[in-house]
C-alpha angles and dihedrals in degrees: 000000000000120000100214133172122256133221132205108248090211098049110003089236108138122268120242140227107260138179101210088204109210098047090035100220139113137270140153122235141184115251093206098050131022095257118135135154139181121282113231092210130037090218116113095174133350119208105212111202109212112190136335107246086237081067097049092065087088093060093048114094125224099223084064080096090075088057102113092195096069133094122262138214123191089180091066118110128200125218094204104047103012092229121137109225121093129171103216136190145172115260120242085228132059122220104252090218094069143022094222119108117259120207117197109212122190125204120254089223128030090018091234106161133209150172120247 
């Protein structure tokens, strides 16, 4: 189900969101005329989740190491290798259990990756 805009038939200005009160049930009027009109579908936005950051370490390669412009940590430390330098980044995702920021790093040497 697509969520698509709405536009007035009499003067093209958009349509609205509206709570019509006593039936208790959605349209979408003009604010410029009184048109208004039932909506189909009771859904106003959907937020799609598309993947937890924990889930995202599969797609990231392991040569991005070798990547110079990106940031790098020499406090890191592997639990793989033991060594101490990491490339790190932000995900493109969030993880949907918490609002903090996630950073994947991935080992210089052995190219383990991690959340932190």
């Amino acid at each position: 189900d697509a969520l698509l805009m709405r536009f007035c038939p009499h003067d093209s200005s958009m349509l609205y969101p509206q709570e019509h009160k006593r039936s208790r049930t959605l349209k979408y009027a003009c604010r410029i005329c009184r048109y208004s009109e039932d909506a189909k579908n009771p859904l106003i936005y959907r937020n799609v989740l598309k993947k937890e950051v924990g889930n995202v370490l599969h797609t990231v390669p392991g040569t991005v190491s070798d990547d110079p412009t990106l940031s790098r940590s020499q406090n890191a430390s592997c639990k793989s290798c033991g060594h101490n330098e990491a490339v790190f980044f932000q995900s493109d995702t969030s993880d949907v259990r918490s609002d903090t920021l996630k950073l994947i790093f991935v080992c210089c040497n052995c190219n383990h990756k991690w959340v932190a």
